[in-house]
PyMOL CGO cylinders between C-alpha atoms (Angstrom):
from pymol import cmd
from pymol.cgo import CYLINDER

trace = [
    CYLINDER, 0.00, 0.00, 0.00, 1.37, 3.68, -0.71, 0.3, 1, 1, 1, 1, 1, 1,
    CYLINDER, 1.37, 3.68, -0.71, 2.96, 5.43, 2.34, 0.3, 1, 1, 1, 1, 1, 1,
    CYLINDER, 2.96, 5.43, 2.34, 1.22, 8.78, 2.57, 0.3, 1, 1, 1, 1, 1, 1,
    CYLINDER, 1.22, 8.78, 2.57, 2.04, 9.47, 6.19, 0.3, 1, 1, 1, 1, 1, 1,
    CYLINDER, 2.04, 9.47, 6.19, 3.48, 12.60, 5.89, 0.3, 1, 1, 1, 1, 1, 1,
    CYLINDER, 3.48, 12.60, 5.89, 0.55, 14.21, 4.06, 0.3, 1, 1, 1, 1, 1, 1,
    CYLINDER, 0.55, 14.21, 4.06, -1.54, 12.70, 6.34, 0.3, 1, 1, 1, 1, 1, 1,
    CYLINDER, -1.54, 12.70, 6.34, 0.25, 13.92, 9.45, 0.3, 1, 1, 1, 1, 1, 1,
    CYLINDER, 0.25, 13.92, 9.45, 0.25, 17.93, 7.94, 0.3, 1, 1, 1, 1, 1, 1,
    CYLINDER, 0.25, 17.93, 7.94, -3.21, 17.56, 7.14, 0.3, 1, 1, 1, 1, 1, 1,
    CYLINDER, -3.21, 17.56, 7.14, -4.24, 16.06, 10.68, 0.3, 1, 1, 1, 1, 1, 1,
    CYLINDER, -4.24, 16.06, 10.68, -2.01, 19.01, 12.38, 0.3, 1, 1, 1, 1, 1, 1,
    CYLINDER, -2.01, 19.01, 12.38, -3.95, 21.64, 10.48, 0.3, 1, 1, 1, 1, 1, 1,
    CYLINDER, -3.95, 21.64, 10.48, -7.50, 20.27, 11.67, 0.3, 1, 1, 1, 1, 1, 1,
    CYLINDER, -7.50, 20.27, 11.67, -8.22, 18.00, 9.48, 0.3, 1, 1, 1, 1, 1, 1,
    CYLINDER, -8.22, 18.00, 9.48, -10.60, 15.88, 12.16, 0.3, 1, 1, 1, 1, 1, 1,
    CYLINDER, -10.60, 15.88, 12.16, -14.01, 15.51, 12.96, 0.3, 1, 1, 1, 1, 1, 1,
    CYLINDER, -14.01, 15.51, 12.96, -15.62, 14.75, 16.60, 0.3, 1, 1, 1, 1, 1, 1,
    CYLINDER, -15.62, 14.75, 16.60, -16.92, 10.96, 16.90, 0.3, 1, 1, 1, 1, 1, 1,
    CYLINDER, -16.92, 10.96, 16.90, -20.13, 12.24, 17.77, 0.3, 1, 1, 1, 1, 1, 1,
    CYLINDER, -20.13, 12.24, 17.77, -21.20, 8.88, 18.85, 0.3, 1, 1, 1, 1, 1, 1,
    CYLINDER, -21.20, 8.88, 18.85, -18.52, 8.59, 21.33, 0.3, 1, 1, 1, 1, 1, 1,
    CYLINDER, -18.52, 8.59, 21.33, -19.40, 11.96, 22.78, 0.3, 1, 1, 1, 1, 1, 1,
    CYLINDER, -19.40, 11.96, 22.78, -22.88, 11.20, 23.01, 0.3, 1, 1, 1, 1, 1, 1,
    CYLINDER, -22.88, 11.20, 23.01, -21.93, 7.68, 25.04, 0.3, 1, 1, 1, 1, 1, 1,
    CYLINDER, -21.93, 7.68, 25.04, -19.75, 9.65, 27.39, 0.3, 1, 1, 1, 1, 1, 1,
    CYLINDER, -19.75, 9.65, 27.39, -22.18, 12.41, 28.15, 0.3, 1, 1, 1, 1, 1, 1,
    CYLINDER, -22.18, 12.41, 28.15, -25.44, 10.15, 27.65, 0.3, 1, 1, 1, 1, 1, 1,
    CYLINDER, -25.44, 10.15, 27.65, -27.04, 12.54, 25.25, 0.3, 1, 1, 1, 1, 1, 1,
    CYLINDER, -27.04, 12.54, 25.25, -28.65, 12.05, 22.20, 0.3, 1, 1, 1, 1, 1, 1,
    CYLINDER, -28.65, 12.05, 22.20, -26.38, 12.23, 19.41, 0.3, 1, 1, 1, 1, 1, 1,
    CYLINDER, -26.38, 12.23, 19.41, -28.81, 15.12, 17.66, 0.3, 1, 1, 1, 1, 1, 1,
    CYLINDER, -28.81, 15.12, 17.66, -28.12, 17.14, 20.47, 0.3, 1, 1, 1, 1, 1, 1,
    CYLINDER, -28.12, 17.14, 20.47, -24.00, 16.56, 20.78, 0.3, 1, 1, 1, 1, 1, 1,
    CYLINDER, -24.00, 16.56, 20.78, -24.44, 17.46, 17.06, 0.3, 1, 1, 1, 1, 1, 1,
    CYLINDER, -24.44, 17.46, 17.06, -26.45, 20.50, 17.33, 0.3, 1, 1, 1, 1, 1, 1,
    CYLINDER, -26.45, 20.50, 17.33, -24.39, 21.36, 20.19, 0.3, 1, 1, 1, 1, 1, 1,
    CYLINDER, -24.39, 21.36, 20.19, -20.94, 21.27, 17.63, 0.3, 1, 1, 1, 1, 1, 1,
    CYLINDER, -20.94, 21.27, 17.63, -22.64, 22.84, 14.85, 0.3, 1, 1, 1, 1, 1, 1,
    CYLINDER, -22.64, 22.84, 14.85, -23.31, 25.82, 17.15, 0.3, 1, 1, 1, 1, 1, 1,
    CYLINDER, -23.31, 25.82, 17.15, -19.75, 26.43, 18.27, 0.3, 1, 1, 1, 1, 1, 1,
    CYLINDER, -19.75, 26.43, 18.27, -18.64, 26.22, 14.53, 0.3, 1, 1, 1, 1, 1, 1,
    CYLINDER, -18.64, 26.22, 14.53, -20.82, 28.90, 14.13, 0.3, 1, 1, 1, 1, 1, 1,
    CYLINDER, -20.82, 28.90, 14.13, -20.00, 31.18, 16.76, 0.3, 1, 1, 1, 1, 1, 1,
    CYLINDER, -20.00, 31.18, 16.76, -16.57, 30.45, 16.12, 0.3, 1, 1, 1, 1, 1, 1,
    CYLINDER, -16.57, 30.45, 16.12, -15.90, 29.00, 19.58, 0.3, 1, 1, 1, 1, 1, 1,
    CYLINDER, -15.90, 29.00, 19.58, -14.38, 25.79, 17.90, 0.3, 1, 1, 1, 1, 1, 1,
    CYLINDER, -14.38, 25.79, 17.90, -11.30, 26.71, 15.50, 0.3, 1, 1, 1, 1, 1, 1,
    CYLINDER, -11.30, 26.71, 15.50, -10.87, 23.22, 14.31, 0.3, 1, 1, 1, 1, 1, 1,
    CYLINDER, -10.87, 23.22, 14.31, -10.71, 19.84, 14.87, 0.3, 1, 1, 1, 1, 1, 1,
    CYLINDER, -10.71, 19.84, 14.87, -6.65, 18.37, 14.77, 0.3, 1, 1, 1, 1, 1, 1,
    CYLINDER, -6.65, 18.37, 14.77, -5.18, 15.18, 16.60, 0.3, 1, 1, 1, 1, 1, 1,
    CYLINDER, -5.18, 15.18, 16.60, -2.99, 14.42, 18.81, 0.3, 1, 1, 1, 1, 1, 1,
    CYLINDER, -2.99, 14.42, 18.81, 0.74, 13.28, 18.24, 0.3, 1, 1, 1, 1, 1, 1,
    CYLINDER, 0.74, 13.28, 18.24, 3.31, 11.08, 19.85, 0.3, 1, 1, 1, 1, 1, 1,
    CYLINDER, 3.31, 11.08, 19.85, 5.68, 13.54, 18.01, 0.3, 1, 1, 1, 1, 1, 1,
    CYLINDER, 5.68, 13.54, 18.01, 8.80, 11.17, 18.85, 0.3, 1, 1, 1, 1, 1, 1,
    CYLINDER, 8.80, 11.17, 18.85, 7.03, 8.90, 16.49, 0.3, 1, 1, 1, 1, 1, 1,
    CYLINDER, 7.03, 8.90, 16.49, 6.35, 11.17, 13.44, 0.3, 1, 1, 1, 1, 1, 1,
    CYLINDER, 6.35, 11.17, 13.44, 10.00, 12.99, 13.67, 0.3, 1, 1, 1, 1, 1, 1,
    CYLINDER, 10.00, 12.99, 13.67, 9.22, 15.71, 15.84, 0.3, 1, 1, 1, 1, 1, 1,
    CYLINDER, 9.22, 15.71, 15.84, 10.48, 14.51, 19.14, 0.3, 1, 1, 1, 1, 1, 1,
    CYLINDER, 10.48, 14.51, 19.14, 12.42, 17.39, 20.03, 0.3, 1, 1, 1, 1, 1, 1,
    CYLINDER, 12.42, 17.39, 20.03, 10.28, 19.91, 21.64, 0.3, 1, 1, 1, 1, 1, 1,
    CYLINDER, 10.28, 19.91, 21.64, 11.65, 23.42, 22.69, 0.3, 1, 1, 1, 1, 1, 1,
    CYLINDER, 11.65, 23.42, 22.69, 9.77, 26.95, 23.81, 0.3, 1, 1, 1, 1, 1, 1,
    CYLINDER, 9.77, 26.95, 23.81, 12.03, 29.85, 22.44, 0.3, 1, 1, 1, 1, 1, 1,
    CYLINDER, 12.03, 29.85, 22.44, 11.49, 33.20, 24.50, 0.3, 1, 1, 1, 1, 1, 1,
    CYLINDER, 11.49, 33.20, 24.50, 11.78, 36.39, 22.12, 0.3, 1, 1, 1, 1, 1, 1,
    CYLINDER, 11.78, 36.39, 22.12, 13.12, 39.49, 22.89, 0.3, 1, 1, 1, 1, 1, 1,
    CYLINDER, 13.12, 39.49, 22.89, 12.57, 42.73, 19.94, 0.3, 1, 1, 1, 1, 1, 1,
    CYLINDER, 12.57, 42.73, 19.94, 14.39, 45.58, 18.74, 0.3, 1, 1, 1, 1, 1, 1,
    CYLINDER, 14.39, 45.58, 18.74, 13.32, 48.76, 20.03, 0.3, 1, 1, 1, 1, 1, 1,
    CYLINDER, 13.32, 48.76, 20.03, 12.47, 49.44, 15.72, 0.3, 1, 1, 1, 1, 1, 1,
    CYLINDER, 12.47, 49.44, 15.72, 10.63, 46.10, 16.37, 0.3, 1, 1, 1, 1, 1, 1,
    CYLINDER, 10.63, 46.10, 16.37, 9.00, 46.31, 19.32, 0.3, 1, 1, 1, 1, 1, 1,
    CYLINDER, 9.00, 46.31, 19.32, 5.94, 48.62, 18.87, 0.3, 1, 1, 1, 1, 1, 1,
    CYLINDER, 5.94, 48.62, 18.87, 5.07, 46.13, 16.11, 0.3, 1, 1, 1, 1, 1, 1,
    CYLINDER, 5.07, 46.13, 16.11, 5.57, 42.70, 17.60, 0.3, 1, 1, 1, 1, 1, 1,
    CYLINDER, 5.57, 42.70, 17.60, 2.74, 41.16, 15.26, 0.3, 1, 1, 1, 1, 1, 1,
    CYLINDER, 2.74, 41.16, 15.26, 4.77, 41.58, 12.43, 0.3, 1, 1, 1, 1, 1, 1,
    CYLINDER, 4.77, 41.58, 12.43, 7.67, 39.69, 13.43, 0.3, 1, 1, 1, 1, 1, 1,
    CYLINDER, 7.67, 39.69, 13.43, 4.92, 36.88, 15.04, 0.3, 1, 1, 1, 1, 1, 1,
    CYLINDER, 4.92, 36.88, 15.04, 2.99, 36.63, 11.79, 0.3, 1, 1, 1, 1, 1, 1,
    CYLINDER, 2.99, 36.63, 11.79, 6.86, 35.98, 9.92, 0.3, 1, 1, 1, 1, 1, 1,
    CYLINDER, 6.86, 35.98, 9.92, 7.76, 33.34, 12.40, 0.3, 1, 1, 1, 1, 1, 1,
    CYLINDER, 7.76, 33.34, 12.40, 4.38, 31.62, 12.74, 0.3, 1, 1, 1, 1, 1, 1,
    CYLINDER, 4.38, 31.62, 12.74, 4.34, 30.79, 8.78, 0.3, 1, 1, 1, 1, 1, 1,
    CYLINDER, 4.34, 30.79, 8.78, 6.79, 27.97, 9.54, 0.3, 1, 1, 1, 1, 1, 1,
    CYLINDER, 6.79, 27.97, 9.54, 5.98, 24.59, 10.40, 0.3, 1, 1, 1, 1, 1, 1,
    CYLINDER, 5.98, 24.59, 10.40, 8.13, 24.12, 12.90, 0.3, 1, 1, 1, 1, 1, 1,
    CYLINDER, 8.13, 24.12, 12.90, 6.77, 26.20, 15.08, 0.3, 1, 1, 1, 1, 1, 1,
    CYLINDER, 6.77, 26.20, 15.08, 3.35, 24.66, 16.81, 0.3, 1, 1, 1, 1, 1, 1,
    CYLINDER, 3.35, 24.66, 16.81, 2.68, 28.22, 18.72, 0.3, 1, 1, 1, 1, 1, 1,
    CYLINDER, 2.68, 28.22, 18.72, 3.91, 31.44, 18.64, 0.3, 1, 1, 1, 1, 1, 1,
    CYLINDER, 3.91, 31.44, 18.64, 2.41, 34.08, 20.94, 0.3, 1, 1, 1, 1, 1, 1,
    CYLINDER, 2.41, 34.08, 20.94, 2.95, 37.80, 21.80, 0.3, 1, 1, 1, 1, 1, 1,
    CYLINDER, 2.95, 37.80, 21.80, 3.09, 37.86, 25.63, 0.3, 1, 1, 1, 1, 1, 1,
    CYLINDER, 3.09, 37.86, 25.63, 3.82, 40.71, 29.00, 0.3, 1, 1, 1, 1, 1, 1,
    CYLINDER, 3.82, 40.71, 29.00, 6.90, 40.38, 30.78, 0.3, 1, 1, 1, 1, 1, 1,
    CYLINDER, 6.90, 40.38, 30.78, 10.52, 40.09, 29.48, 0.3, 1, 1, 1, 1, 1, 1,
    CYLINDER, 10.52, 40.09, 29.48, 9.96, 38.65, 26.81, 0.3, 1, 1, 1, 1, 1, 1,
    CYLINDER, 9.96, 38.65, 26.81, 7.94, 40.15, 23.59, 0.3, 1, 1, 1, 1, 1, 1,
    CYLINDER, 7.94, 40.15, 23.59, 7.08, 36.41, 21.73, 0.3, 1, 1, 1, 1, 1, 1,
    CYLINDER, 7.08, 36.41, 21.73, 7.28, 32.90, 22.90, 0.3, 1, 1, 1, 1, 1, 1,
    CYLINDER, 7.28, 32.90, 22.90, 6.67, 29.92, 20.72, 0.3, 1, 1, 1, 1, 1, 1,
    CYLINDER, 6.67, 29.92, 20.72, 6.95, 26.48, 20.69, 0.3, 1, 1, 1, 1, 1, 1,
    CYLINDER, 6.95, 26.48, 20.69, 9.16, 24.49, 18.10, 0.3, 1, 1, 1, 1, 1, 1,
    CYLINDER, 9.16, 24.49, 18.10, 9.35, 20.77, 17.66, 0.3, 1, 1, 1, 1, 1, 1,
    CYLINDER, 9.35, 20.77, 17.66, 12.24, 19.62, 15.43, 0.3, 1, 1, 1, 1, 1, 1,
    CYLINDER, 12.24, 19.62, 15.43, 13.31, 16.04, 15.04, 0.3, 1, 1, 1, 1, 1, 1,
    CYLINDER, 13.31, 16.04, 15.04, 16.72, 16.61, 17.26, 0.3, 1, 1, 1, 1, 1, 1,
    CYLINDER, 16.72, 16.61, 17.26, 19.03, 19.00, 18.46, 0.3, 1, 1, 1, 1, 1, 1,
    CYLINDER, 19.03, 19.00, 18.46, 20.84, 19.40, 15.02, 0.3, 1, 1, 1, 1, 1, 1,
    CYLINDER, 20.84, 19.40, 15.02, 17.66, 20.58, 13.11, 0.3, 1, 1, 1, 1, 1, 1,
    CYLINDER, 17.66, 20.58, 13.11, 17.15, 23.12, 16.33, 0.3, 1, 1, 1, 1, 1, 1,
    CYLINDER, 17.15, 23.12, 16.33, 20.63, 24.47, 15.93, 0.3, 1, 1, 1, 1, 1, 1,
    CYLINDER, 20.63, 24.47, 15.93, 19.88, 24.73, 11.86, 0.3, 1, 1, 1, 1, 1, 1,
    CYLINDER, 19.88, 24.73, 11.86, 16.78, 25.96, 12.32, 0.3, 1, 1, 1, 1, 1, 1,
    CYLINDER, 16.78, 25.96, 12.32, 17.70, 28.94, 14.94, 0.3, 1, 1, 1, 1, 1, 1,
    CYLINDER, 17.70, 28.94, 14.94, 20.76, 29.89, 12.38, 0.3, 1, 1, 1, 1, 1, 1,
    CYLINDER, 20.76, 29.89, 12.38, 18.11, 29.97, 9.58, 0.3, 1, 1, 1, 1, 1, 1,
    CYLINDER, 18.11, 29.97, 9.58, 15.08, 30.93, 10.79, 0.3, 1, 1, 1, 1, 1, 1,
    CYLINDER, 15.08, 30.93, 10.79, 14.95, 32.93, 14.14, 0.3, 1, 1, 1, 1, 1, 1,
    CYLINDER, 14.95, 32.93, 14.14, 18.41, 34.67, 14.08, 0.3, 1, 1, 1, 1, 1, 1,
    CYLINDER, 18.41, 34.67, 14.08, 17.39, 37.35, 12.08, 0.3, 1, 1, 1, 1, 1, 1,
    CYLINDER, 17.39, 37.35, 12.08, 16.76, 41.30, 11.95, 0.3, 1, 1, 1, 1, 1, 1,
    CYLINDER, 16.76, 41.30, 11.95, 14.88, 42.55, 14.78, 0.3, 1, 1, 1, 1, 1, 1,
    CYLINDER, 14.88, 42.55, 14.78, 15.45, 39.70, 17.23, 0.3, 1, 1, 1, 1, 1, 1,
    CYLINDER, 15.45, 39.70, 17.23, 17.78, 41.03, 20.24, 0.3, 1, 1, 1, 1, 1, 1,
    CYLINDER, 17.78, 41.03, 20.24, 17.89, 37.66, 22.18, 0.3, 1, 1, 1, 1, 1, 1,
    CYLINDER, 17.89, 37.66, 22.18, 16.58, 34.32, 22.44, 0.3, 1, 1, 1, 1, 1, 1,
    CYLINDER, 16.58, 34.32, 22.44, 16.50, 31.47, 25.29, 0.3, 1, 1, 1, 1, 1, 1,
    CYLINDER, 16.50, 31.47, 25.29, 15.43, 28.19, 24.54, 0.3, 1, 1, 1, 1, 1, 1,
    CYLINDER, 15.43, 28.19, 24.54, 14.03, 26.10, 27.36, 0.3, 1, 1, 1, 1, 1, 1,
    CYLINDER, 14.03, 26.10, 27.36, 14.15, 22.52, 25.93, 0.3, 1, 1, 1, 1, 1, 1,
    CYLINDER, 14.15, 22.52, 25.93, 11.06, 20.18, 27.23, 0.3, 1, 1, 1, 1, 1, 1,
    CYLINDER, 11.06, 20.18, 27.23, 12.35, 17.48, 28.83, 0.3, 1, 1, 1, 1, 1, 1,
    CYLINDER, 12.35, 17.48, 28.83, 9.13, 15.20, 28.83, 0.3, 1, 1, 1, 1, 1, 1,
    CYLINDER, 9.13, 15.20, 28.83, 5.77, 16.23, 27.74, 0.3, 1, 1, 1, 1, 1, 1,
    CYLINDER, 5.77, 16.23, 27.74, 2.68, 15.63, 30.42, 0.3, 1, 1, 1, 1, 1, 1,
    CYLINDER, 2.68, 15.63, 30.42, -0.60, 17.13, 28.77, 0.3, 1, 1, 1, 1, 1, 1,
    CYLINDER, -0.60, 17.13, 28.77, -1.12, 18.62, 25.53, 0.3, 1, 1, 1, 1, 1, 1,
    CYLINDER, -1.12, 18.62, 25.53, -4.06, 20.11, 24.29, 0.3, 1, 1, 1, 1, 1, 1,
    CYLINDER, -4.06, 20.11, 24.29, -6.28, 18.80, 27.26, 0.3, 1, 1, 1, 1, 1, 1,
    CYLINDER, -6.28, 18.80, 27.26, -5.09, 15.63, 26.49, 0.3, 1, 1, 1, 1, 1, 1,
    CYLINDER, -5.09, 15.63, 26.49, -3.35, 14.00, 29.42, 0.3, 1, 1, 1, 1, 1, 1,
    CYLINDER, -3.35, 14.00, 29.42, 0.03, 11.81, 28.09, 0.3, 1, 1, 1, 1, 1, 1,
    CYLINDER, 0.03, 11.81, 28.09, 0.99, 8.58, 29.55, 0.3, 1, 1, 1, 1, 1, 1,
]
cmd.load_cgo(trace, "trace")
C-alpha cells in the first residue's frame, strides 16, 4: 500500500478531524442530535477553530520539543505582530504568541533533534529585529491540548 504518512500527518495538524459524535454522546449520555447540534453551534460562533489530533511527536520525527522566549528591537517592538505573523508561517513552530513580561514572543518548536534546532535557529529565528533568544528545551511532555500523556 502507498505510504502517505506525511501528508496525512500535515493535514491532521492543520484540523483535518471531525468529533466521533457517537462517542461523545456515550460519554455524556445525550442524544447524538443534540452533541451534534451542540458542535454545529460552536462552529458557528466560532468558539471551535478546528478539529486536529494528537501526536506522539517522537514517532512522526518531531520529538524534540523546545519553547524559544523572544526578545525585539526597540524598531521592532511597537510592532511585535509583524515579526509573530513571519515566524508563525513555519511549520516548525506549533505556537507562537505575543506575551507581557521580558519577553515580547514565545513559541513552541518541535524539530526532530538537536541538530535541526541548531539549523533551524541559524536559519530561521536569528534574524533582523530579534535582540535575544532562550530556549528552554522540554524534557518530557505531560498534557497537551487537554489531552493527558501517559
Amino acid at each position: 500500500m502507498k505510504d502517505i504518512q506525511p501528508k496525512l500527518i500535515g493535514l491532521l495538524k492543520e484540523g483535518s478531524c471531525t468529533p466521533l459524535i457517537s462517542q461523545i454522546a456515550k460519554k455524556l449520555k445525550e442524544p447524538s442530535t443534540t452533541i451534534h447540534y451542540n458542535i454545529k453551534k460552536l462552529e458557528h460562533e466560532g468558539a471551535i477553530k478546528t478539529y486536529k489530533a494528537v501526536f506522539d511527536y517522537a514517532k512522526i520525527g518531531e520529538g524534540f520539543c523546545t519553547f524559544i522566549l523572544i526578545n525585539l528591537s526597540s524598531d521592532e517592538y511597537g510592532n511585535p505582530e509583524k515579526i509573530a505573523k513571519d515566524l508563525a508561517k513555519h511549520p516548525q513552530f506549533e505556537s507562537v504568541d505575543i506575551c507581557t513580561g521580558n519577553w515580547e514572543i514565545v513559541g513552541k518548536v518541535r524539530v526532530k533533534d538537536q541538530n535541526e534546532y541548531y539549523d533551524f535557529i541559524k536559519n530561521v529565528v536569528s534574524r533582523k529585529g530579534i535582540t535575544k533568544i532562550t530556549s528552554l528545551v522540554s524534557f518530557k511532555q505531560m498534557k497537551t491540548e487537554f489531552v493527558q500523556i501517559d
